[in-house]
C-alpha positions in Angstrom: 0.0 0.0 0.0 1.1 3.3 -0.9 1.6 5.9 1.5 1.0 9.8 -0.3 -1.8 11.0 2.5 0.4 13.1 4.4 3.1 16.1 3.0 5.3 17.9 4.7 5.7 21.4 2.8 8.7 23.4 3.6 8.9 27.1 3.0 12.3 27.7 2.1 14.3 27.0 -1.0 15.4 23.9 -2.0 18.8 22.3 -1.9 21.4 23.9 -4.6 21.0 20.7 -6.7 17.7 21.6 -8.6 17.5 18.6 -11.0 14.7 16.5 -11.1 14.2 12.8 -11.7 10.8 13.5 -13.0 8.2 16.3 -14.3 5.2 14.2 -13.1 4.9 11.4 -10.6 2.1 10.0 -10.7 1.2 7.3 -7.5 -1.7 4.9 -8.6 -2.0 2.5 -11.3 -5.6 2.3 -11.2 -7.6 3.3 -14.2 -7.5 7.0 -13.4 -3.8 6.9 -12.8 -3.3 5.0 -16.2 -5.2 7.2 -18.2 -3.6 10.6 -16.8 -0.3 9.0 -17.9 -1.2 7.8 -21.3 -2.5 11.2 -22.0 0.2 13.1 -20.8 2.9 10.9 -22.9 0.3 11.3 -26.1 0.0 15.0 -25.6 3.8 16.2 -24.1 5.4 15.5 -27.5 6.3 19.2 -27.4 7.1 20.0 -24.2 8.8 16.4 -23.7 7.6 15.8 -19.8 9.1 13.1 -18.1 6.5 10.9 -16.5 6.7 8.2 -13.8 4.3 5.9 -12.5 4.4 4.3 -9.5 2.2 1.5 -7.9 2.7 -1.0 -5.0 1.6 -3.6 -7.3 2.2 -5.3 -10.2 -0.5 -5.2 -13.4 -1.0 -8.6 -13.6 -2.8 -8.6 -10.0 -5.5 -6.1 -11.3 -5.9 -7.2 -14.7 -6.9 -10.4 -13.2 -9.8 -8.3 -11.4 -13.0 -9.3 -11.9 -15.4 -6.9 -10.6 -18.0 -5.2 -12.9 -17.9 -1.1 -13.4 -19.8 1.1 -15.0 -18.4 3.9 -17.5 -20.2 6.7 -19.0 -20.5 7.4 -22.9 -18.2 10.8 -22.2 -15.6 8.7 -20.6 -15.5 6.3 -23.1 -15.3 9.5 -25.9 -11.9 10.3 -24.0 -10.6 7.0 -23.3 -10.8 5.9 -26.7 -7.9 7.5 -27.9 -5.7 5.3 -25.4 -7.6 2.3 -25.4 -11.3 0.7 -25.7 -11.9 -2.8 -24.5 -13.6 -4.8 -26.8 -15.8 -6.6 -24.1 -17.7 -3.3 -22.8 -21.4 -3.9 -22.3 -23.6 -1.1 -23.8 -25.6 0.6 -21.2 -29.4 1.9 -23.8 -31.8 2.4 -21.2 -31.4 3.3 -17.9 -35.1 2.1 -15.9 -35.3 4.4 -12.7 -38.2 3.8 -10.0 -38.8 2.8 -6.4 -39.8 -0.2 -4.8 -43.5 -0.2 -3.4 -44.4 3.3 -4.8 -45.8 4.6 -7.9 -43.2 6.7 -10.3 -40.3 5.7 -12.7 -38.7 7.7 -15.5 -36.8 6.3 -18.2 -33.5 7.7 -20.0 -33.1 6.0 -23.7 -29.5 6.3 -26.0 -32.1 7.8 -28.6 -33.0 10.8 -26.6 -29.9 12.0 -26.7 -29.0 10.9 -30.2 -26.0 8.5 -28.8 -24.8 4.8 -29.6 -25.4 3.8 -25.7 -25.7 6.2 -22.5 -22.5 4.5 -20.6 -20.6 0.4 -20.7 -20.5 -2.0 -18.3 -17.0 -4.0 -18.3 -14.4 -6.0 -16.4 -12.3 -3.6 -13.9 -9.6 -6.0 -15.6 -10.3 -5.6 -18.8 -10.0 -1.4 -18.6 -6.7 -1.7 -16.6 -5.2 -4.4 -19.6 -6.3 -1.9 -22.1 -5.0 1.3 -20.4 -1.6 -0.8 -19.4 -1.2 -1.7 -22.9 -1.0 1.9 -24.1 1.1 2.9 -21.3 3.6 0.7 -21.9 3.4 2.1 -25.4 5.2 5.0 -24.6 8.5 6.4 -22.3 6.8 6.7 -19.0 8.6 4.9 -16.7 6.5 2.6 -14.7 7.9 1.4 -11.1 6.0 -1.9 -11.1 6.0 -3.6 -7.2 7.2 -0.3 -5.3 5.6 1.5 -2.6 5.4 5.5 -2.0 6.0 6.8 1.3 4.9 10.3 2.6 6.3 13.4 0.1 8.1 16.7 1.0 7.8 19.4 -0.6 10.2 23.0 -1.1 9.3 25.9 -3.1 10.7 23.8 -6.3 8.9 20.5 -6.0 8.4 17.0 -4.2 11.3 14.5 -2.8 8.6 11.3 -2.5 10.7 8.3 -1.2 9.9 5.3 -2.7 11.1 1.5 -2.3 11.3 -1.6 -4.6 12.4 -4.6 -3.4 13.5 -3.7 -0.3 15.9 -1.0 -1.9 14.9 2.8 -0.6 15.5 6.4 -2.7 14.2 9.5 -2.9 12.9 10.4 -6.1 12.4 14.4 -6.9 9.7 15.6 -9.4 8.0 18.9 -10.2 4.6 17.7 -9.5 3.4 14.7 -7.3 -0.2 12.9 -8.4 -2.0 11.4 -6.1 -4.2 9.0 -7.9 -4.3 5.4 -5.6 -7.6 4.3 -4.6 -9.5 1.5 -5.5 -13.6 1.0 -6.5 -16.4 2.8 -4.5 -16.1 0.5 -1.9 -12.7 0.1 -1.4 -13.2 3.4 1.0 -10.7 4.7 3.4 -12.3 7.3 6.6 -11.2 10.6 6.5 -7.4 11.4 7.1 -6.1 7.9 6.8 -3.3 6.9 4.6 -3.9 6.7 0.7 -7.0 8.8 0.9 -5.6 12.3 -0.5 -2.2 13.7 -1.6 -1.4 15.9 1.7 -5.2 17.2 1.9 -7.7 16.9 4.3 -11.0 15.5 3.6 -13.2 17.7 5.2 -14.7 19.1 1.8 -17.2 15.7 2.9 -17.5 13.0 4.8 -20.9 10.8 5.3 -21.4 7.1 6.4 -24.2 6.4 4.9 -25.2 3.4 6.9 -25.2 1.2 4.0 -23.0 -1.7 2.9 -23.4 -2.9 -0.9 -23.8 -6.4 -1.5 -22.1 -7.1 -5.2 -21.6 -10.5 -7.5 -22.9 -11.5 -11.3 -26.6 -12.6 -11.4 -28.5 -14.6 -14.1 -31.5 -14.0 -14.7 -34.6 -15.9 -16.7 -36.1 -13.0 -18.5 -33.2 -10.4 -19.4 -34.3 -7.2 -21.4 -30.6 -6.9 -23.1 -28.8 -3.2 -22.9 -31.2 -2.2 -20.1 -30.2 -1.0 -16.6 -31.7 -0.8 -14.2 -31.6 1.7 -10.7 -34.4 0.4 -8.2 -34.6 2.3 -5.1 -35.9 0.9 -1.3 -36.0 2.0 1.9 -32.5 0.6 2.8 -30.7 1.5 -0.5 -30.9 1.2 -4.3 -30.5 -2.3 -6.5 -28.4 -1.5 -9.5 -28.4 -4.1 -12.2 -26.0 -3.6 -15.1 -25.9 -5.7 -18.3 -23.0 -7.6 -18.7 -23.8 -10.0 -21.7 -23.5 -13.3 -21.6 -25.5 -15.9 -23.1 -28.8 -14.5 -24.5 -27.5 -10.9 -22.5 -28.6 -13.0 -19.3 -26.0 -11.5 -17.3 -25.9 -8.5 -14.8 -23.5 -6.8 -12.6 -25.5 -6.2 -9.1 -24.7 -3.7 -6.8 -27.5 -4.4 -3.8 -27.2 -1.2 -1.0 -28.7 -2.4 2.5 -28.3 -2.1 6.5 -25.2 -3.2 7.3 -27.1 -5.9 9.7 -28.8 -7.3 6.6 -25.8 -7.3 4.8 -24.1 -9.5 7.3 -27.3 -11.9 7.2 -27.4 -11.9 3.8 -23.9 -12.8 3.6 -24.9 -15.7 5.5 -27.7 -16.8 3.1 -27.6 -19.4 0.7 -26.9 -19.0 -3.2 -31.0 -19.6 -3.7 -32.1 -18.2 -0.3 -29.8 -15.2 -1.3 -31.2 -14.9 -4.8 -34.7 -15.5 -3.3 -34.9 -12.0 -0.9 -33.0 -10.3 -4.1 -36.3 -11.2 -6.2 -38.5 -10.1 -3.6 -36.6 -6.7 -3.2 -35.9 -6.2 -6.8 -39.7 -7.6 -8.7 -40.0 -10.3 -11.2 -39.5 -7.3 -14.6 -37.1 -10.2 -15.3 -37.7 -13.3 -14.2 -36.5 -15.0 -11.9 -32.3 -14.8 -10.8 -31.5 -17.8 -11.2 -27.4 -17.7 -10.3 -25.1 -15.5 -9.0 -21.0 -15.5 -8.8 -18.6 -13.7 -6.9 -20.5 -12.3 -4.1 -18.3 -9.7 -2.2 -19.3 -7.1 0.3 -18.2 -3.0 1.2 -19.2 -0.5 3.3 -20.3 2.5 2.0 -19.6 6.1 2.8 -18.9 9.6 1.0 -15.0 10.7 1.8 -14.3 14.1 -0.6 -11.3 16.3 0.3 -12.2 20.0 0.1 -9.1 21.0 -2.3 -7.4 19.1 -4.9 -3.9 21.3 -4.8 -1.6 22.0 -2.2 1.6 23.3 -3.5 3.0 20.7 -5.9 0.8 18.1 -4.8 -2.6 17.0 -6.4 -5.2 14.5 -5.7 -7.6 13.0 -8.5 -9.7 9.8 -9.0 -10.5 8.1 -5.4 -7.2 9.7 -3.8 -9.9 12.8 -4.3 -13.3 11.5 -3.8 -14.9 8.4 -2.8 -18.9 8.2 -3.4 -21.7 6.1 -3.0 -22.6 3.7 -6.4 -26.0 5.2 -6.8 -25.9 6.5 -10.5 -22.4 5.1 -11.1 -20.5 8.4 -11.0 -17.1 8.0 -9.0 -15.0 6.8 -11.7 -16.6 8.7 -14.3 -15.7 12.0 -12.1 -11.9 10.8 -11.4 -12.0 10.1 -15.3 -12.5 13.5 -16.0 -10.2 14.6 -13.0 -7.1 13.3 -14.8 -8.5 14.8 -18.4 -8.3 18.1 -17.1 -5.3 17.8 -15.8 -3.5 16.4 -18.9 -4.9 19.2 -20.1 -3.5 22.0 -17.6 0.2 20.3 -17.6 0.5 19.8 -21.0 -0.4 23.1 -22.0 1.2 25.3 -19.1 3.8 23.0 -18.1 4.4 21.0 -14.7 3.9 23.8 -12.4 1.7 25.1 -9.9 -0.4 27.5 -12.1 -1.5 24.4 -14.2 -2.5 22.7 -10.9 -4.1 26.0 -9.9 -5.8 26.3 -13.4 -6.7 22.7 -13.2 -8.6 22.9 -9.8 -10.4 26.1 -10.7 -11.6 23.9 -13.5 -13.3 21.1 -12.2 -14.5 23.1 -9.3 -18.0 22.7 -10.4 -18.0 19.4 -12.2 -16.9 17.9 -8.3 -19.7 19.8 -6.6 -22.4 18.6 -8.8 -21.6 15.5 -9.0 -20.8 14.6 -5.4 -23.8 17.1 -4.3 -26.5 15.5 -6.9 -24.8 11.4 -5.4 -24.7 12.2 -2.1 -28.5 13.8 -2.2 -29.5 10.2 -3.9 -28.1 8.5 -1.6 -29.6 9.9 1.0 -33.2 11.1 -0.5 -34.2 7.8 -1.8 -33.7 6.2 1.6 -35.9 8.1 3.7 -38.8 5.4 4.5 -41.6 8.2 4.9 -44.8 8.2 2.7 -45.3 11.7 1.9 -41.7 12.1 0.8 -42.1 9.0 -0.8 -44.9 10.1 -2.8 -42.9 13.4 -3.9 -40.4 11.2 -4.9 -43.1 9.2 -7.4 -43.8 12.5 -8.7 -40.5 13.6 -9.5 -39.4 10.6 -11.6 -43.2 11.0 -13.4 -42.4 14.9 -14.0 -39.2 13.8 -15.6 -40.9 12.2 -18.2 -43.2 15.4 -19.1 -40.1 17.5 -18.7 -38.0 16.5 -21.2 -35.1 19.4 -20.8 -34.7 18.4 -17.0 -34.4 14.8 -18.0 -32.0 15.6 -20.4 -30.1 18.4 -18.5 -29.6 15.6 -16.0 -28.9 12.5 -18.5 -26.0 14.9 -20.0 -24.2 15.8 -16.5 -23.9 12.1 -15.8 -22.8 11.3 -19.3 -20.6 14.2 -19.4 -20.5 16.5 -16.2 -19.5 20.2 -16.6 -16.9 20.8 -18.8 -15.3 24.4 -18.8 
């Protein structure tokens, strides 16, 4: 495990040797952490940064990954460049309702004039992809190496690192913090790997929930269609995932933590059984599921991105709940922007200021409009429940709304 949650910054100037291993470090080989350096090596060709990448393990163990994610059609427009798995699920309808009450909108790929509204696809299968165009390219990739805490001068970042046992202290003009793992590989606030020398008091929730996850089956699959079912303890999410006859679905099942550990308990049929119950028959019956896996669930945002040379993106920024899919999407377009900000003014801190400044609304949005679904839709209260009903109905008479709100989680706020 990677230790970059705490810097020391000193305020005086650095030592008289001013070189510099590196223009950009970047900590985290996750899928936010390979993309930011693919784009950097595609885009630096003329300002020739040198780029490391550092991760505590080796590629293999995540390509090997089986968990399911979700990936919006604007993170797939910007990934494609680097690499596109072929096995990504297309994501056509989204069916939105909640359990026991009236009220459901729909969002369709044809609404907004789009092949598909997001993918559904291995965790593996986007880290092999990314990998591969990585190691396309001169960054330097310490495979196996863990990253201790960073100090910083007024010229840049000394982040120790070790490999193999061996210990040195690498310099670099700018230090990325981009380790973390899925939404519920969560850390609490202020422990280590959960921001690059930043607090996290820009947000910090438990939401009392734990997500049950695995692949179901079911009998009566409605191919390309997901699905976002809201109780009183937590939303069902059911994403395709192909398979025989499109019979396959990622779930992502929110509950008490108490019925999480029953569940965990249950049988595969006595499991599947209280899923069918929660979830309706709109397909069949589930007939198997496969690699059940519990996490707790909680909202951990830090409340700046920069400090000095130092910037967090991707999970080392924010972790959020699953409902509407949106924590990788956001740390997706976390490390765009910033490819964008070093490439054009150079590794300093005006481009991580410029950067921040940038994605100051996207982050608030998003995290707002997640962590308000989260909480809204659990609320076990008839009247509310009932305004609830006729919200998702209005949608469907208020077409701009609808699509005002497809767009920002297809695409956030771009500026």
């Amino acid at each position: 495990m990677n230790d970059v949650s705490q810097s020391t910054v000193i305020l005086k100037p650095a030592a008289s040797d001013h070189s510099f291993d590196f223009d950009v470090t970047i900590v985290g080989a996750g899928p936010v952490g390979l993309a930011l350096a693919g784009w950097l090596a595609r885009r630096s060709a003329t300002r020739a940064l040198k780029i490391a990448l550092i991760d505590a393990r080796e590629p293999e163990d995540s390509i090997a990954d089986p968990r399911a994610i979700a990936v919006s059609h604007g993170s797939r427009m910007i990934l494609e460049p680097l690499r596109w798995p072929a096995d990504a699920t297309a994501i056509q309808r989204i069916h939105v309702s909640q359990r026991g009450h009236f009220g459901r909108t729909l969002i369709d790929h044809s609404e907004h004039g789009l092949p598909a509204l997001g993918y559904v696809l291995r965790y593996g299968s986007i880290v092999h992809g990314l990998a591969e165009a990585v190691h396309a390219t001169s960054v330097h990739w310490f495979r196996s190496t863990s990253a201790a805490a960073p100090t910083q001068d007024l010229d840049g970042v000394t982040l120790p690192i070790e490999t193999a046992g061996v210990t040195r202290n690498l310099r670099t003009r700018i230090l990325v913090n981009a380790e973390g793992g899925l939404f519920g590989d969560q850390k609490p606030a202020g422990s280590a790997g959960s921001s690059a020398g930043h607090s996290a008091s820009g947000g910090t929730r438990d939401y009392g929930q734990t997500a049950l996850v695995g692949t179901v089956t079911v009998s009566a699959p409605q191919p390309h269609v997901a699905w976002e079912r809201f109780t009183s303890q937590g939303p069902i999410a059911l994403l395709p995932m192909g398979g025989v006859r499109g019979a396959n679905y990622a779930l992502v099942w929110c509950c008490a933590p108490d019925e999480a550990a029953r569940r965990t308990q249950l049988t595969d049929d006595e499991f599947l059984s209280e899923l069918g119950a929660a979830f309706g028959n709109r397909m069949g019956r589930f007939t198997q599921i496969r690699g059940r896996a519990s996490f707790p669930l909680g909202l951990n945002a830090v409340d700046t991105l920069v400090k000095g040379h130092v910037v967090a993106i991707g999970n080392a920024a924010q972790t959020l709940h699953p409902v509407a899919g949106q924590g990788l999407n956001l740390g997706l377009r976390d490390a765009h922007a910033l490819a964008d900000a070093l490439s054009t003014e150079g590794p300093t801190p005006l481009a991580l200021a410029t950067f921040a400044q940038r994605r100051a609304l996207d982050r608030r949005l998003t995290i707002g409009a997640t962590d308000t679904l989260a909480r809204l839709f659990t609320v076990d209260f008839p009247p509310l429940a009932t305004l609830r009903g006729l919200a998702l109905t209005a949608l469907e008479f208020v077409p701009p709304v609808k699509t005002a709100l497809a767009r920002q989680m297809m695409f956030g706020q771009r500026r």
